[in-house]
C-alpha positions in Angstrom: 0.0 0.0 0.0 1.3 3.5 -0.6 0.0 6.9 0.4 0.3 9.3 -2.6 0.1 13.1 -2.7 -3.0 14.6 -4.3 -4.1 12.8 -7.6 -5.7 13.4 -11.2 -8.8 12.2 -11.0 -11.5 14.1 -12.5 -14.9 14.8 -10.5 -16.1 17.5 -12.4 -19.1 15.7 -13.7 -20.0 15.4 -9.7 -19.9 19.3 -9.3 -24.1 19.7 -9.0 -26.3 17.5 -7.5 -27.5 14.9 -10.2 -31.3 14.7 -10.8 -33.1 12.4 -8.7 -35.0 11.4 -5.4 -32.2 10.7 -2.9 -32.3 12.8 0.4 -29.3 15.2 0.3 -28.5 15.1 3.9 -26.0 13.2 5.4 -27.0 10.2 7.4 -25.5 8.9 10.3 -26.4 8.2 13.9 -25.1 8.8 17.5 -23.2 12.2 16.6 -20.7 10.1 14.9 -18.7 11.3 12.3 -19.7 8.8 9.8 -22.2 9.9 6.7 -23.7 8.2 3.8 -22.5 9.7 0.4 -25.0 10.1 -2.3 -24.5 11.8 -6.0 -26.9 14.0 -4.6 -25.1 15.5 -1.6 -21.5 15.1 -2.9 -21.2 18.3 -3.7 -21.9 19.5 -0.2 -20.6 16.9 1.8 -17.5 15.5 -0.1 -16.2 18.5 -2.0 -17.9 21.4 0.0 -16.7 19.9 2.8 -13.4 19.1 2.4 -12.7 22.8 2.1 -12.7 22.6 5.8 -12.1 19.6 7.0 -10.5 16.2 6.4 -13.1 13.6 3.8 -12.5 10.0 3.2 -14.3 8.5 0.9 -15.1 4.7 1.4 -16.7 3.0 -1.5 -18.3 -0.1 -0.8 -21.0 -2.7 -2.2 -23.6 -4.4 -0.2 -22.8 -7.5 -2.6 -19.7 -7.5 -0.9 -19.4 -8.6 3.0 -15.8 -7.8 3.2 -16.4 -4.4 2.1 -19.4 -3.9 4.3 -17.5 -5.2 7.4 -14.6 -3.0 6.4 -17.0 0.0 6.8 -17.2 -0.9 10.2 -13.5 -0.9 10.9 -13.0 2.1 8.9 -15.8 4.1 11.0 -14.5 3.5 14.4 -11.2 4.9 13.9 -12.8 7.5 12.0 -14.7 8.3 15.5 -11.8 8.3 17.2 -10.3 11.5 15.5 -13.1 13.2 16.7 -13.9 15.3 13.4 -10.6 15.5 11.7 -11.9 13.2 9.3 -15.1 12.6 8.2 -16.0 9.5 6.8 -18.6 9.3 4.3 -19.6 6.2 2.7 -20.7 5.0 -0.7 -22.8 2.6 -1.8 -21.5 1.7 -5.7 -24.8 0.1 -6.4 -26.8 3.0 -5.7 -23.9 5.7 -6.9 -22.0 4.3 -10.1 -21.6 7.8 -11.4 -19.1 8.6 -7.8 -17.6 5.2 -8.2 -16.9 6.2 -12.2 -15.5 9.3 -11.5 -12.7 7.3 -9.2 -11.9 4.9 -11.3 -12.9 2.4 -8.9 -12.4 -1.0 -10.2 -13.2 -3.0 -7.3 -14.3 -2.4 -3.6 -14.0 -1.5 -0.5 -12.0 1.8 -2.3 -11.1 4.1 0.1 -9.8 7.9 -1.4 -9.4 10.9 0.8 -10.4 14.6 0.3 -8.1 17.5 0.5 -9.6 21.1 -0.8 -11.7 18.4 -3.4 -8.5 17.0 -4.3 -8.4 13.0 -4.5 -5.9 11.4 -2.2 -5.4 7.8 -3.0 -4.9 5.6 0.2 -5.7 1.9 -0.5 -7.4 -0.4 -2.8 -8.8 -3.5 -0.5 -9.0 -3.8 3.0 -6.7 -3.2 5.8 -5.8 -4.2 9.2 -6.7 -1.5 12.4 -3.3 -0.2 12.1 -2.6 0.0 8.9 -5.8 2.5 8.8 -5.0 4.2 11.4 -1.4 5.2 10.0 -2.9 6.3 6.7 -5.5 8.7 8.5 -2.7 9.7 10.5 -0.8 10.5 7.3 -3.9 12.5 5.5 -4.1 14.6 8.6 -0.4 15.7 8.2 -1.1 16.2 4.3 -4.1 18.4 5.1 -2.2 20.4 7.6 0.3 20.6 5.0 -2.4 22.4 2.9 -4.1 24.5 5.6 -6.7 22.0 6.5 -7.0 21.8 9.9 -10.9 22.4 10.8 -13.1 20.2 12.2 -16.1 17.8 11.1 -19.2 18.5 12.4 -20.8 15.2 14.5 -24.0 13.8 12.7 -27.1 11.9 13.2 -27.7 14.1 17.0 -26.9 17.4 18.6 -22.8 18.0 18.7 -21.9 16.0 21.9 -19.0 19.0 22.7 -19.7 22.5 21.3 -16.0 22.8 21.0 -16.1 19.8 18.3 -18.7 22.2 16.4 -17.0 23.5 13.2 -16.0 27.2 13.8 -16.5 29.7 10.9 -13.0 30.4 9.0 -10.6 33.1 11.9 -10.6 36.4 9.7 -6.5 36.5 10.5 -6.3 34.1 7.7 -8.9 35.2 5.1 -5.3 37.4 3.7 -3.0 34.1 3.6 -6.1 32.1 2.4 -7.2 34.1 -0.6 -3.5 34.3 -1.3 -3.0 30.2 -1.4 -6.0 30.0 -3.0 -5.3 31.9 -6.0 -2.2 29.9 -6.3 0.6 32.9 -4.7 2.2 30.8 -2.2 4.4 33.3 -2.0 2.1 36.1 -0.8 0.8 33.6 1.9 3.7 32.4 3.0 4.4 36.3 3.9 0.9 37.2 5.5 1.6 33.9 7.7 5.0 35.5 8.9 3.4 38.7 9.5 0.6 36.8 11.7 3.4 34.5 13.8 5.2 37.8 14.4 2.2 39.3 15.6 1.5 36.3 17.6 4.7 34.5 18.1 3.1 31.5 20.7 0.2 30.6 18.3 0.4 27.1 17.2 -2.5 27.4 14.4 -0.6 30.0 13.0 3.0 28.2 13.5 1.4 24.9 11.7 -0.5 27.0 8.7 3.3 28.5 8.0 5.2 25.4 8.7 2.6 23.7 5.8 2.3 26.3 3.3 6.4 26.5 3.1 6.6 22.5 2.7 4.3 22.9 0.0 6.2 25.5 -2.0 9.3 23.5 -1.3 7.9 20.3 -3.0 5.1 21.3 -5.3 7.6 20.8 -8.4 9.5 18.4 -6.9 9.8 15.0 -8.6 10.8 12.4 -6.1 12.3 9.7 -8.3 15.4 12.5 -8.8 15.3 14.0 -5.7 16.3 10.3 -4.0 18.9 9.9 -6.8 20.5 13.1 -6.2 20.4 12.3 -2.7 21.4 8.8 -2.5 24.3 10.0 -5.2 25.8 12.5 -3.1 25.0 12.1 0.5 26.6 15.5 1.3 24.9 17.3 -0.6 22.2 19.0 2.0 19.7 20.7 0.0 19.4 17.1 -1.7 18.9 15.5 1.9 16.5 18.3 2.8 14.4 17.8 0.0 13.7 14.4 0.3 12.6 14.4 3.9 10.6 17.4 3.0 8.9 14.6 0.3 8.7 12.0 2.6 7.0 13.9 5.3 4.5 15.0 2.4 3.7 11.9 1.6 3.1 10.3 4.8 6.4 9.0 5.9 7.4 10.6 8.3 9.8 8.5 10.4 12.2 7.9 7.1 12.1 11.9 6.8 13.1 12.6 10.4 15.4 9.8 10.5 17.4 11.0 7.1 17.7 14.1 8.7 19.0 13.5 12.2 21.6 11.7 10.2 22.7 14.4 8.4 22.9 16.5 11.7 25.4 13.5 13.2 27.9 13.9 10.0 28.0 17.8 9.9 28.4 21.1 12.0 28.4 24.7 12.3 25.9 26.6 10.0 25.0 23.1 8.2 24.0 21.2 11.3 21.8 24.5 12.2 20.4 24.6 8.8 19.4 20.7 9.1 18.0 21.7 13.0 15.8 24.7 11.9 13.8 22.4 9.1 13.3 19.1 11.1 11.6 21.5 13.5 9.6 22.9 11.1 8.7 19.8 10.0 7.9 18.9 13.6 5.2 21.6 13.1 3.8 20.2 10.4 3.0 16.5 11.8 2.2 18.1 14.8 3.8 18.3 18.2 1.8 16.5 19.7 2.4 13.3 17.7 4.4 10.8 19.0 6.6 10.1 16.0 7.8 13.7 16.8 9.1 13.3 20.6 10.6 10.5 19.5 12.6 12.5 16.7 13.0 15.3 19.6 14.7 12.7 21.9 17.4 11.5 18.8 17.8 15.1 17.5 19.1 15.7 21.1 21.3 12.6 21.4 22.4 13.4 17.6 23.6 17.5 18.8 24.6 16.3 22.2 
């Protein structure tokens, strides 16, 4: 299985409701965060959505047990985010023009959602902590991209108002717009002004942190970025570049483990320069994760 970076697949033709009958709500129950998808309510729940918070799409077949039973599985560690990811679920008999639009050729299917960008995570099913790992890894892509909000529960009242999704902080409507519009530039610099003007705010920290590692790899191409890397192992730009890869597409222990390394073969301004981004790139996976106090604990054994 691999996780991959946003992918071309077309869902234009899903961009307004399709004519028919269906209900256009989301279904679910027990203010879980688990929906039924319909070509009705895509557009609102899956692409709408995903504008704010983490989607995973799970296309499945009630012909199928093992896809049915995988829903299961997939919606219990969805719950356990507690809205970073909603997952919404897709009957293929009922919705062939979704499962069309994917590309799906068998199921379970299960694609995420990033700004209505398709993230391919696995074809088949999956053991607990394989899925697990993979959300894990779409959360640190949509953090990457400035996704960080959370799903509202459905099927009951919000069980914690704080879970509620909070309308968009005005701060950012400047860096937004700019990202948006495709001058990562400009919102890499309205960031910086925000983190000056509040130096201890982690939002802000992680929205920077992201939108930099995106400018850094958007026209990257990792097949020659591990060649140049693996062909001259001193060369640090090289070695930065591919951790700043790996952490975009999900793994994240080979990135922090390339670079604390580096930091054990050089010194002076170079082992600074190596410091300064696997802390950034802390910030992106979030501090909070424990992949990163691990890394924390070998940077310091690496510098001391």
């Amino acid at each position: 299985m691999t996780f991959s970076r946003p992918g071309a697949i077309d869902l234009s033709a899903l961009s307004r409701p399709a004519q028919g009958t269906g209900s256009s709500a989301p279904s679910g129950g027990g203010g879980s965060w688990v929906v039924d998808l319909t070509e009705q309510n895509f557009q609102s729940v899956a692409i709408d959505g995903s504008m704010q918070h983490l989607v995973v799409l799970s296309l499945w077949s009630p012909r199928a047990q093992q896809s049915a039973d995988f829903n299961a599985l997939l919606g219990r560690v969805a719950n356990d985010l507690g809205g970073q990811i909603l997952l919404a679920q897709v009957d293929v008999d009922a919705n062939p023009q979704i499962a069309q639009a994917l590309g799906a050729q068998g199921v379970p299917l299960v694609v995420g959602l990033v700004k209505g960008q398709p993230v391919p995570l696995f074809q088949g099913t999956a053991d607990e902590a394989d899925v697990r790992q993979y959300f894990d890894q779409l959360v640190a892509l949509g953090a990457q991209h400035g996704v960080t909000g959370r799903a509202q529960p459905v099927g009951g009242a919000p069980a914690d108002t704080e879970q509620a999704e909070e309308p968009d902080d005005p701060r950012f409507a400047a860096a937004d717009a700019a990202f948006g519009s495709g001058d990562v530039d400009t919102a890499i610099a309205e960031y910086e002004k925000l983190l000056v003007q509040h130096p201890n705010d982690a939002e802000v920290a992680e929205r920077l942190a992201g939108v930099k590692l995106f400018a850094r790899t958007q026209d990257a191409d990792l097949n020659q970025a591990r060649a140049a890397a693996a062909d001259d192992p001193d060369d640090l730009q090289a070695q930065l570049l591919v951790a700043d890869l790996d952490v975009s597409g999900g793994h994240v222990e080979d990135a922090f483990g390339r670079l604390i390394d580096v930091v054990r073969r050089v010194h002076g301004d170079d082992r600074e320069l190596v410091r300064a981004r696997l802390l950034e790139l802390f910030t992106v996976v979030g501090t909070s994760d424990p992949r990163v106090a691990d890394a924390r604990r070998a940077l310091a054994a690496a510098i001391f």
